[in-house]
C-alpha positions in Angstrom: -34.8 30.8 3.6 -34.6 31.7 0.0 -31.4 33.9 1.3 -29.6 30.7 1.9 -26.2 30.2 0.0 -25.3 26.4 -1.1 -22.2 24.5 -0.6 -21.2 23.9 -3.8 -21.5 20.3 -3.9 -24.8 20.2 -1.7 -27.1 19.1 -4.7 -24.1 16.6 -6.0 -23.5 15.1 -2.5 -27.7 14.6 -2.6 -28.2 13.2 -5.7 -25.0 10.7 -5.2 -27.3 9.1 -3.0 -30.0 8.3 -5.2 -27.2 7.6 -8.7 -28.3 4.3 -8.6 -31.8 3.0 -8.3 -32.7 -0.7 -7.9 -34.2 -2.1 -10.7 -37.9 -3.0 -11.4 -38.3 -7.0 -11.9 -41.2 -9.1 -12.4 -41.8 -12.6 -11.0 -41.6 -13.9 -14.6 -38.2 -12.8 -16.2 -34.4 -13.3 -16.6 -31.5 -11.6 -15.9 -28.1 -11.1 -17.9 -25.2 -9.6 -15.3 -21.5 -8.8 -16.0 -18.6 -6.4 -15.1 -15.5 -6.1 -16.7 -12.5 -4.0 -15.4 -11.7 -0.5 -16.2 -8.7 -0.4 -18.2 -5.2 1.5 -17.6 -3.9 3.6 -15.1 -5.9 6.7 -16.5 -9.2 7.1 -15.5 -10.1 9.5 -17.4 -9.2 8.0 -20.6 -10.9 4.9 -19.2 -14.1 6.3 -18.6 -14.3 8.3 -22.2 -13.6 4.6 -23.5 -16.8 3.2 -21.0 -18.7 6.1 -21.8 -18.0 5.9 -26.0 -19.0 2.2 -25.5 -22.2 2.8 -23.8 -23.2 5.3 -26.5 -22.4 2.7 -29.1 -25.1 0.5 -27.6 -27.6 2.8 -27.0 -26.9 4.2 -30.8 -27.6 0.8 -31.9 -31.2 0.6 -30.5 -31.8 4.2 -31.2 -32.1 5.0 -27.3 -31.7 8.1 -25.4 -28.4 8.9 -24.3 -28.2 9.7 -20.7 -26.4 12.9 -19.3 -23.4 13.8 -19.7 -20.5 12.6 -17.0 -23.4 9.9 -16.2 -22.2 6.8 -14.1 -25.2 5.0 -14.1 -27.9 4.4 -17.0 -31.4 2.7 -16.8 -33.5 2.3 -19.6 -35.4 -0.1 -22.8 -33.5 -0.8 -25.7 -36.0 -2.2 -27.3 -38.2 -4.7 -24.9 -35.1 -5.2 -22.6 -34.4 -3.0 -19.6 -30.6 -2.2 -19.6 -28.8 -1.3 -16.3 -25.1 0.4 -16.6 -23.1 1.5 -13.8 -19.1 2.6 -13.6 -17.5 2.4 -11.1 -13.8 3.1 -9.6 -12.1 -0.1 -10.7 -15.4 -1.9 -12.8 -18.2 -1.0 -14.8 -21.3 -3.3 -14.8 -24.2 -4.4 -17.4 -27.4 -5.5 -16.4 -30.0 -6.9 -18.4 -33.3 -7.8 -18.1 -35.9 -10.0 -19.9 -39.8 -10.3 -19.0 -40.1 -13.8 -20.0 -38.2 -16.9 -18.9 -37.7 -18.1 -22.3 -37.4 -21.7 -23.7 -34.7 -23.4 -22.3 -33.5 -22.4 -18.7 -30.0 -20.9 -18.9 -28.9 -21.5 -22.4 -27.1 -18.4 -22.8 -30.2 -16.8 -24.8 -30.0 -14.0 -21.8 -27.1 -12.0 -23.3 -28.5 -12.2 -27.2 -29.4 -8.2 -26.6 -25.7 -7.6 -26.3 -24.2 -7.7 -29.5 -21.4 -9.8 -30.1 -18.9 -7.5 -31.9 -19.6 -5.1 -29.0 -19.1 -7.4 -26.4 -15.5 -8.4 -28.3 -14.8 -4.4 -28.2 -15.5 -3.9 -24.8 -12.9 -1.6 -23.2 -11.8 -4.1 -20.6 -11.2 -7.7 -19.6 -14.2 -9.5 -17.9 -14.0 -10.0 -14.4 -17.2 -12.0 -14.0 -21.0 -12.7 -15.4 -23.9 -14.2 -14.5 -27.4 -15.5 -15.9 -30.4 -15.3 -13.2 -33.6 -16.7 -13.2 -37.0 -14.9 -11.6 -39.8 -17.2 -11.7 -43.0 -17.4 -9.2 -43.6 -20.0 -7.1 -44.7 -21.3 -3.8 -44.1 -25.2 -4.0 -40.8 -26.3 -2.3 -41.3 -29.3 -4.6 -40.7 -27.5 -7.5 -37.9 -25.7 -6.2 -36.1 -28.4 -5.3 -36.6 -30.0 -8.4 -34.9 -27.0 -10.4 -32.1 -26.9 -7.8 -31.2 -30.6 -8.8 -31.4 -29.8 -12.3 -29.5 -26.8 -12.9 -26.8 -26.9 -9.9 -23.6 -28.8 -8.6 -25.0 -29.9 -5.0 -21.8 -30.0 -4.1 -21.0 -26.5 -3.7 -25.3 -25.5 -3.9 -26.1 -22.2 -1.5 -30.0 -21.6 -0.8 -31.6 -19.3 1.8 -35.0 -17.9 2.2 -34.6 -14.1 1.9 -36.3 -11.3 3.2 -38.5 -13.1 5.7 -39.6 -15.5 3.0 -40.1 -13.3 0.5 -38.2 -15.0 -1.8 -35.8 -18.1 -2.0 -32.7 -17.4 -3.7 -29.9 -20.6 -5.1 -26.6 -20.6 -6.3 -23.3 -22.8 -6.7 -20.9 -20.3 -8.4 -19.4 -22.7 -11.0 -19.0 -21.4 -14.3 -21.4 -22.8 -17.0 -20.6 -24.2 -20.6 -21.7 -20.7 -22.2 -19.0 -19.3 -19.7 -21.5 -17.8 -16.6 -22.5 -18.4 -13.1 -26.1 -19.7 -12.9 -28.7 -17.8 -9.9 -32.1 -18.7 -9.5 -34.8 -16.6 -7.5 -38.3 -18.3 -6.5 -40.4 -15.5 -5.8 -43.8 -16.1 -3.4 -46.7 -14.6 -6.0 -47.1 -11.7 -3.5 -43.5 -10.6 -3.8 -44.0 -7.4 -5.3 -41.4 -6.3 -8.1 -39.5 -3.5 -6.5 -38.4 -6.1 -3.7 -37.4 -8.9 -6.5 -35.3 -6.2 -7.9 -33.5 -5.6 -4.6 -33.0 -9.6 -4.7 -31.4 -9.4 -8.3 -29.0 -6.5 -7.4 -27.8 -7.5 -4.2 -27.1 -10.5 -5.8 -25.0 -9.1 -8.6 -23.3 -6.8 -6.2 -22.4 -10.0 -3.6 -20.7 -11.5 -7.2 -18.6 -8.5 -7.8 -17.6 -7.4 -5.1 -16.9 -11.1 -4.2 -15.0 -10.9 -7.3 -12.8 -7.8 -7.2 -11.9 -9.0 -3.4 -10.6 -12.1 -4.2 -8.1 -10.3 -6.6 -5.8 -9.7 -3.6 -5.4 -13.3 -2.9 -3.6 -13.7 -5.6 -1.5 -10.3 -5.1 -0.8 -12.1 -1.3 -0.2 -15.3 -3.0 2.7 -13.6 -5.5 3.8 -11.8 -2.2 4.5 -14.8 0.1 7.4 -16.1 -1.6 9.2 -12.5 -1.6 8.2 -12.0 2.2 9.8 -15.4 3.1 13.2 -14.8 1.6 13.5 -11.3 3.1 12.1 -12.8 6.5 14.8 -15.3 6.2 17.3 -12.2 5.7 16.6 -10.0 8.3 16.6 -13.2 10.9 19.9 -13.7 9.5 20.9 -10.1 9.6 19.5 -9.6 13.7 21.7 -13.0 14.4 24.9 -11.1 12.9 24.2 -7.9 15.7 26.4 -9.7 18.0 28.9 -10.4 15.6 31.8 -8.4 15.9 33.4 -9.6 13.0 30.9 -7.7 10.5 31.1 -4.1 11.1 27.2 -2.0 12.1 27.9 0.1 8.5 27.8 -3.2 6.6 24.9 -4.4 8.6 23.2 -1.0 8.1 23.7 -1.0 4.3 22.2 -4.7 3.9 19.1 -3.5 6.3 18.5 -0.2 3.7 18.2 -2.2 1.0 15.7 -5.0 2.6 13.8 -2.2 3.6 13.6 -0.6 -0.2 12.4 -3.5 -1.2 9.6 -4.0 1.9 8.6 -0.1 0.9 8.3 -1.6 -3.1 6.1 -4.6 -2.2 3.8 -2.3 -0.2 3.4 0.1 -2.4 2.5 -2.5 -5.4 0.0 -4.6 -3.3 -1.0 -1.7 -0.5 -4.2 -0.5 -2.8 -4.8 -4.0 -3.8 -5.1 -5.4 -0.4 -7.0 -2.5 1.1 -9.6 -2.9 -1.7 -10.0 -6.4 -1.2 -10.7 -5.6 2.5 -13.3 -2.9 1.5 -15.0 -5.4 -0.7 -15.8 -8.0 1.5 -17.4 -5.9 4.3 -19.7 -4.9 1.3 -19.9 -8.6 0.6 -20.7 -9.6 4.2 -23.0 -6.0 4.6 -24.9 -7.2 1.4 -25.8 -11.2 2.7 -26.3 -9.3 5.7 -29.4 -7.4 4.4 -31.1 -10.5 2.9 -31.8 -11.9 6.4 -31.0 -15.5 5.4 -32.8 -18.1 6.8 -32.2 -21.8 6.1 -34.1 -24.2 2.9 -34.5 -27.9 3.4 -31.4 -28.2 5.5 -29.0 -26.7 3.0 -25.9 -24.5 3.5 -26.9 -20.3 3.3 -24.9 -18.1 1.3 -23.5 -17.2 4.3 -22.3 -20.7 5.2 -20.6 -21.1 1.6 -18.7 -17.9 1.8 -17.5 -19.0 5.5 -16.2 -21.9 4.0 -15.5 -21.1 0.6 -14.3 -17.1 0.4 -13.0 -16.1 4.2 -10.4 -18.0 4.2 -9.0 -16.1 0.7 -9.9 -12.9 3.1 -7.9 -14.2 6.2 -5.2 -14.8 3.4 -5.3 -11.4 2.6 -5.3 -9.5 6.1 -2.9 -12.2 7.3 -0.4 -11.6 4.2 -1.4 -7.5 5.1 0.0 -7.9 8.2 3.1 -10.1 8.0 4.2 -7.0 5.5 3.4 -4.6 8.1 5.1 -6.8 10.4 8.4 -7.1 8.5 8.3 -3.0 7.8 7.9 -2.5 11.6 10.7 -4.9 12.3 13.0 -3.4 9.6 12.7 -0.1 11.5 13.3 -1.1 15.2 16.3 -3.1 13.9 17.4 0.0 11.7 16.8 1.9 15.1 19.2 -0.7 16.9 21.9 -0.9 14.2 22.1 3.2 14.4 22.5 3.4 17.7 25.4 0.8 17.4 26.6 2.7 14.9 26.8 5.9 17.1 28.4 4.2 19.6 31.3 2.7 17.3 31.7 6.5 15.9 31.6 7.8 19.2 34.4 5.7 20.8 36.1 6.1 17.4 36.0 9.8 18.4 37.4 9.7 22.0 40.4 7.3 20.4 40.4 10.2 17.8 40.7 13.0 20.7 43.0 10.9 22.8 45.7 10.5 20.0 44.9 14.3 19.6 45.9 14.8 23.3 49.6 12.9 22.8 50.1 14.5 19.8 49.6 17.8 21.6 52.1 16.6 24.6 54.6 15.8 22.2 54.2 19.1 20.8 54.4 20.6 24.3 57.6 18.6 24.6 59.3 19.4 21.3 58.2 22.9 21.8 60.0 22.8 25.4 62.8 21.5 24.0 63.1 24.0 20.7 62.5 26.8 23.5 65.7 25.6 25.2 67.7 25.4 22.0 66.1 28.8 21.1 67.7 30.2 24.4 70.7 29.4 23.8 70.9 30.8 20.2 69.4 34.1 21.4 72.0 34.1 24.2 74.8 33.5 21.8 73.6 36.3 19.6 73.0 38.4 22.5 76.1 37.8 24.3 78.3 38.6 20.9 76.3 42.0 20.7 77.2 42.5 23.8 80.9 42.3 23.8 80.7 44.3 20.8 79.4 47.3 22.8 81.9 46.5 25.7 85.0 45.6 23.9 86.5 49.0 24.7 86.4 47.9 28.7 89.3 45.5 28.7 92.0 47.1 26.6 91.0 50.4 29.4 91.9 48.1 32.4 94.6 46.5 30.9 92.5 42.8 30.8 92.1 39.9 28.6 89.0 40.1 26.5 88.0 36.2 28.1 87.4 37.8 31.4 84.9 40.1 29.8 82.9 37.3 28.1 83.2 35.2 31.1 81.5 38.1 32.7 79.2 39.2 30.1 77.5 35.4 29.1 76.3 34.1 32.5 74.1 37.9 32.3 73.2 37.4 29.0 71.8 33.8 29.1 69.3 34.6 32.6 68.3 37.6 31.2 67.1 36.0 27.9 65.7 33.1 30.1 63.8 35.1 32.2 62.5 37.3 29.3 61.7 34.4 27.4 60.1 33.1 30.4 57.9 35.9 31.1 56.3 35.6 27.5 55.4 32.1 28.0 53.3 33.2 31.0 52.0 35.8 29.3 50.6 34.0 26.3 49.1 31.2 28.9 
C-alpha cells in the first residue's frame, strides 16, 4: 500500500472537509457574530487585506498566528474564543463569552473587538448579531425573556434538535446596531451540540443575508426589462409591416439584444448566488428539526412569509431575462429568414434584368452582325474587282456588269462564312 501514488490534491480535498469545526459553547455564555464583504474585484488582494487584518488582532492579544493561506482560525485571545472564517464573497467573526454578563444584549459582546480595528476592517458590513446561551428548562422563564427582548410581531421560536434546545429570534436591528438570538439550552444539552445551535444560526443569517442581495439587483433590473419588453412587443407587431424594411428591424433587434447580453452578465452571478444561498438557508433550518413553542411561528414559518417571496423575486426576475434573451433569438431567427427571402427575390429581379440585358445584347449583336456583313462585303467586293478588273476591257464590257456580277458572290459568301463561325463558337 505504501507503493501508492497520491493525487495531488487528495490530502487538500480531505482536510477541506474538516476546515471548519463547530465551535465548543457552554450553556452559560454569549456570542458576538458578524460578516462583512470581501472587497474589490481582486481576490487576491482581498484576501492579503482579510488575512493582514486578522494578524492585527491576533498581534494585539499576543496569539498564535494560524497557517499560512488559512481560511479559518479558532482560538483564545485572552478568555474569549475567537472564530474567523473567509469565504468567496464574505469573511465572518465569531466571538464567544463564558458568562452572560450584566445586562442582556447591551452591546458588551463585541468589547473584545477593538474599535479602531473594527473602523479598519477591509470591507463593508453585511450583517451582525449578539446571541445569548443560557440554561433552562422552565417555559415560564423563557417566555418571559422572549417578551422582554423581542418585537412579537415579527418573533420566530422552535424547539430544535428534538428538544434539545429552544432557539428565538425577530431579526430587527437593535439600538447598538445588531440582530438579537437567544438559545435556552435543557441542562443536559451538552456543549458540542449548543455550538452546532450557535453556528447554524450565524450561517442561516448570512447566507440569509448575501441572498437577499439579488433582490435588489432584480429590483434595479425590472424597470430595464419592462422598457425592452415593451420594445421588442413593438418591434414583433412591425414584422408584418411592409413599410419598415427586415434590415431596419434587424438592426433595432441587435441592439435590444446587446443590451439583454449586458444585463445578464451584470446580474447573472448575482442571481445565481442568491439562489445557492437560500438552499443553504433552507438545508440549514432544515437540520434543526423545528418543532413548534407555545403556538408561535418557526423559523421556518417567518422565512416562508418573510424571505421567499424576495427568493421568488429573484428566480422570477431570473427568468423573465432568460425569457426576453430566448425571445430576442427566435425573433432574430424570424427576421433573418425574412431577410433572406427579400435578398433572395432581390436576386431573381437581379438575374432577370440580367437575362434582358443579355437579349438586348443578343439583339444589338444580331444587328451589328448584319451591318458587319455588309461592310465586309463592301470591302470584299472592291478587292475583288480589283483582281478582276482586267476581265471587262478583254471582252469589250462595261466594268458595272462585272460588279453586278461580282457583289451578289461576295455578299453570300461572306454571310455564309460569317455564319459558320457563329455556329462554331455556340
Amino acid at each position: 500500500m505504501s507503493d501508492m501514488r497520491d493525487h495531488p490534491l487528495r490530502f487538500n480535498a480531505t482536510n477541506e472537509l474538516h476546515a471548519r469545526p463547530f465551535p465548543i459553547v457552554s450553556n452559560s455564555a454569549r456570542a458576538a457574530f458578524f460578516a462583512y464583504g470581501n472587497s474589490g474585484d481582486n481576490t487576491e488582494r482581498s484576501s492579503t487585506a482579510d488575512w493582514d487584518h486578522l494578524i492585527q488582532l491576533l498581534d494585539r492579544f499576543g496569539a498564535q498566528h494560524p497557517a499560512v493561506n488559512a481560511t479559518h482560525y479558532f482560538g483564545k485571545l485572552g478568555q474569549v474564543w475567537v472564530k474567523w472564517e473567509r469565504h468567496t464573497e464574505f469573511t465572518t467573526y465569531t466571538a464567544i463569552i463564558d458568562n452572560l454578563g450584566k445586562v442582556a444584549f447591551d452591546g458588551s459582546e463585541f468589547d473584545i473587538f477593538p474599535s479602531d480595528w473594527l473602523a479598519s476592517m477591509p470591507g463593508v458590513r453585511l450583517t451582525s448579531a449578539a446571541i445569548r446561551i443560557e440554561s433552562t428548562a422552565s417555559n415560564k422563564t423563557i417566555e418571559r425573556n422572549l417578551k422582554t427582548h423581542f418585537v412579537a410581531e415579527s418573533l420566530a421560536v422552535s424547539r430544535v434538535l428534538d428538544s434539545a434546545a429552544v432557539i428565538a429570534g425577530d431579526y430587527r436591528i437593535d439600538v447598538h446596531g445588531h440582530l438579537r438570538f437567544s438559545v435556552f439550552v435543557a441542562p443536559t444539552t451538552g456543549r458540542n451540540r449548543i455550538g452546532r445551535i450557535v453556528q447554524r444560526l450565524n450561517e442561516i443569517e448570512v447566507y440569509k443575508t448575501m441572498s437577499m442581495l439579488g433582490l435588489f439587483e432584480a429590483r434595479e433590473l425590472a424597470p430595464n426589462l419592462s422598457v425592452v419588453d415593451q420594445s421588442m412587443a413593438e418591434l414583433v407587431a412591425a414584422l408584418s409591416d411592409e413599410q419598415v424594411s427586415a434590415e431596419s428591424n434587424l438592426d433595432a433587434l441587435l441592439k435590444m439584444s446587446a443590451k439583454l447580453e449586458g444585463h445578464s452578465s451584470q446580474v447573472s452571478y448575482r442571481f445565481a448566488a442568491s439562489k445557492a444561498y437560500s438552499a443553504i438557508v433552507s438545508q440549514r433550518i432544515e437540520v434543526l428539526r423545528e418543532e413548534r413553542f407555545e403556538g408561535l411561528q418557526t423559523f421556518r414559518e417567518f422565512m416562508m412569509r418573510r424571505y421567499d417571496p424576495s427568493m421568488r423575486t429573484v428566480q422570477a426576475m431570473d427568468s423573465r431575462l432568460q425569457d426576453l434573451i430566448a425571445r430576442a433569438k427566435r425573433t432574430g431567427d424570424l427576421l433573418r429568414t425574412r431577410v433572406n427571402v427579400e435578398r433572395q427575390r432581390q436576386n431573381q429581379d437581379l438575374l432577370a434584368s440580367m437575362d434582358r440585358r443579355a437579349n438586348m445584347q443578343l439583339h444589338l449583336q444580331k444587328t451589328v452582325e448584319g451591318l458587319s456583313i455588309v461592310a465586309v462585303s463592301y470591302y470584299a467586293t472592291g478587292l475583288a474587282l480589283y483582281l478582276l478588273a482586267p476581265i471587262p476591257s478583254m471582252f469589250g464590257l462595261p466594268k458595272v456588269f462585272l460588279t453586278a456580277a461580282v457583289a451578289p458572290v461576295v455578299v453570300g459568301l461572306v454571310y455564309f462564312a460569317l455564319r459558320r463561325i457563329r455556329r462554331n463558337l455556340k
